[in-house]
C-alpha positions in Angstrom: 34.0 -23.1 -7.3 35.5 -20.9 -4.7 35.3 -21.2 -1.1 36.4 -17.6 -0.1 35.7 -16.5 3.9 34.6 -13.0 3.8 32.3 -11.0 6.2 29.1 -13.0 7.3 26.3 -12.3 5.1 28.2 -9.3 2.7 26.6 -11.1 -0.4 23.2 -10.5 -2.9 21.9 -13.7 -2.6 22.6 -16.8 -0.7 20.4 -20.1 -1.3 21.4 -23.9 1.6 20.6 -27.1 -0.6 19.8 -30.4 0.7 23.1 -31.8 -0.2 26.6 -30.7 -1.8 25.5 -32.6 -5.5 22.7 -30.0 -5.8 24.5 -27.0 -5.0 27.8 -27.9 -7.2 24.9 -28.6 -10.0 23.2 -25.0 -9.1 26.8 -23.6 -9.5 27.4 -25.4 -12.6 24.1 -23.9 -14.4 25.1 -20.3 -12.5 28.4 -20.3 -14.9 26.3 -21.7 -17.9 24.1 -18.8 -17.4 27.0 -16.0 -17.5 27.7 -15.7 -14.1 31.4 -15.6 -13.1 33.9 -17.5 -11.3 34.1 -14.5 -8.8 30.5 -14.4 -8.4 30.0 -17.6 -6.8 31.1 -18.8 -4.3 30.4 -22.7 -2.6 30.6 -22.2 1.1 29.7 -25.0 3.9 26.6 -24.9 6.0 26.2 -22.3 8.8 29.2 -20.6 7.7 26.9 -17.3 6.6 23.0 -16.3 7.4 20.7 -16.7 9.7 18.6 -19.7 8.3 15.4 -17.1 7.7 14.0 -18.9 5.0 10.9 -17.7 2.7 8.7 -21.1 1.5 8.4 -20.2 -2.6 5.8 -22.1 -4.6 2.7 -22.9 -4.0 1.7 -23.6 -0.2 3.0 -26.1 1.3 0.0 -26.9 4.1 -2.4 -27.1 1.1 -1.9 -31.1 1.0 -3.5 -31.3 4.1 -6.6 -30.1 3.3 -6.7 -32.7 0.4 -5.8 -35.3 3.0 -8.9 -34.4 5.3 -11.7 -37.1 5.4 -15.1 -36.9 6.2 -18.4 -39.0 5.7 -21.2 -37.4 4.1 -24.9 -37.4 5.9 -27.2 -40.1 5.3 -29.4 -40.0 2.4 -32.9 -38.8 2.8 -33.9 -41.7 0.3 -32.1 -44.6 1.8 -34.0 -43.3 5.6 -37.4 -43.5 3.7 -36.5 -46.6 1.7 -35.7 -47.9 4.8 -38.3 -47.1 7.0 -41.3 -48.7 4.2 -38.8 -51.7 3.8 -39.1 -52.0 7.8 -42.6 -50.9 8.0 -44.3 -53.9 5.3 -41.6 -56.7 7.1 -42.9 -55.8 10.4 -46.4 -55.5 9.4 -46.0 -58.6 8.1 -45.5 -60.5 10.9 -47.2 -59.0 13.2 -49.9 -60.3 10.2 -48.8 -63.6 10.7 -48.8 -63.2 14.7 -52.8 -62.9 14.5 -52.6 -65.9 12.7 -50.9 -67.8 15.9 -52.7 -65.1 18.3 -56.1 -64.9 17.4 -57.4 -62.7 20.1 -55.3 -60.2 19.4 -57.2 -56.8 17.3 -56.1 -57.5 14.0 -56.5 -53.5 12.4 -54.8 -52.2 15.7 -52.0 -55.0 15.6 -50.9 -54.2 11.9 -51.0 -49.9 12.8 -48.8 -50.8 15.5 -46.3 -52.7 13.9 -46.2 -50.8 10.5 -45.3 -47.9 13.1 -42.9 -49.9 14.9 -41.2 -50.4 11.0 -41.2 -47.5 10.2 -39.7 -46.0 13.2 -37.0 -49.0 13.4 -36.5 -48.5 9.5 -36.2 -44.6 10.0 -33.6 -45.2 12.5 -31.6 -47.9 11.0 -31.7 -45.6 7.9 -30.5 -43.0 9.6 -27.8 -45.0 11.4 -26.0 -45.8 8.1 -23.0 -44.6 7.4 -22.4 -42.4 4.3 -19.3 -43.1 2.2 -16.1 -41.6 3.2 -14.9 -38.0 1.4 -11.6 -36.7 0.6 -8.2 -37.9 0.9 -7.6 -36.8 -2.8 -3.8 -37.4 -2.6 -1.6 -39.9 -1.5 0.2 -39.6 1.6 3.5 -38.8 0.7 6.8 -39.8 3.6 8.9 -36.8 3.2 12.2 -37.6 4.7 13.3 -35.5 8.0 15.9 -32.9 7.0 19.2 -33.4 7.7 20.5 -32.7 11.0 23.3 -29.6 10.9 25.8 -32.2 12.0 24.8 -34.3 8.9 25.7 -30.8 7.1 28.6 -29.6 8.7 31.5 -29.1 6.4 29.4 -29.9 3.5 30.0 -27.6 0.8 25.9 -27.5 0.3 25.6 -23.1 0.5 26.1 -21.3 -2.9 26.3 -17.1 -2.0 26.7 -14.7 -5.0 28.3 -11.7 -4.9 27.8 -9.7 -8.0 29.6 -7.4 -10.0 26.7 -4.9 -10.7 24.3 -5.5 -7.4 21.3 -2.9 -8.8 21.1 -5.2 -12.0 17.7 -6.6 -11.5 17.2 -9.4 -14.2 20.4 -10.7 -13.1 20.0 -11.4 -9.3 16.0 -12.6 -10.6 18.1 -15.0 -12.9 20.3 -16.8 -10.6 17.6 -16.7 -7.9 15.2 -18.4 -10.6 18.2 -20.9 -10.5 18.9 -21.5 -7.3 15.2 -22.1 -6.8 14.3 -24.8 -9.6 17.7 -26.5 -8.4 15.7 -27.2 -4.8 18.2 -23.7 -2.9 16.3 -22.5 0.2 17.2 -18.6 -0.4 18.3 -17.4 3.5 16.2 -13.6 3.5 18.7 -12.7 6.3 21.5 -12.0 3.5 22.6 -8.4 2.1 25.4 -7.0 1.0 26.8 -4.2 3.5 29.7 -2.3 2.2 
């Protein structure tokens, strides 16, 4: 690992990590993979880019739309079900009220409370609340990210410089690296000669 000061952001590719483990592991795999000593160099945060990061992977916001809740509507069945169950309770006691009331009508009494049921049934039914949809995934606590204090004079930035800038497979290699090794590439850095 060198820590070499040259011009700010003169290299290919430059990837911040979390913390100064990851990025002396990313260098470590950058060497197993053919890179050279000169190539890479271990620099501490802020010292080059602009922090214009590009999110790679899949979306990031797309939990939240796994996390979203709502209740479904109330079942058409359970508003009927309702509603008869209502309508034969209150007709019968309004039944058993002719019994105590005699001169009340009794055909006119028992239309009037089966229609009393079945209204009260039909809006009790209605009233229920459907089960709960959604919230597929756990709620994950992500920790905050480190402050740049916390950072400061961390050696947590790995920059490459290479030899042959125009070979393709190469810089796709050791950003492929950098990547699955949790590096946040900074899109701010080019070489200018």
């Amino acid at each position: 690992m060198q820590r070499q000061q040259q011009q700010p952001a003169s290299y290919d590719l430059l990837a911040v990590f979390p913390d100064e483990d990851k990025a002396g592991t990313a260098s470590d795999k950058l060497k197993k993979a053919g890179f050279k000593d000169e190539e890479i160099h271990q620099l501490p945060a802020g010292m080059v880019g602009s922090g214009q990061f590009r999110e790679h992977g899949p979306n990031q916001a797309r939990g939240d739309l796994f996390l979203q809740t709502q209740r479904s509507k109330p079942n058409p069945a359970i508003i009927v079900l309702f509603a008869v169950l209502c309508g034969l309770i209150v007709t019968g006691l309004t039944f058993a009220t002719t019994f105590a009331l005699p001169h009340l009508p009794e055909p006119t009494t028992l239309l009037v409370g089966a229609a009393v049921g079945l209204v009260l049934g039909a809006i009790l039914g209605s009233l229920r609340r459907g089960r709960v949809r959604g919230a597929i995934g756990q709620e994950t606590k992500t920790p905050p990210p480190p402050s740049p204090r916390q950072l400061e004079g961390k050696l947590n930035v790995i920059a490459l410089r290479f030899d042959d800038p125009e070979n393709i497979s190469r810089n796709s290699r050791a950003r492929a690296i950098l990547l699955n090794n949790q590096g946040r590439i900074d899109r701010s850095v080019s070489r200018q000669e």
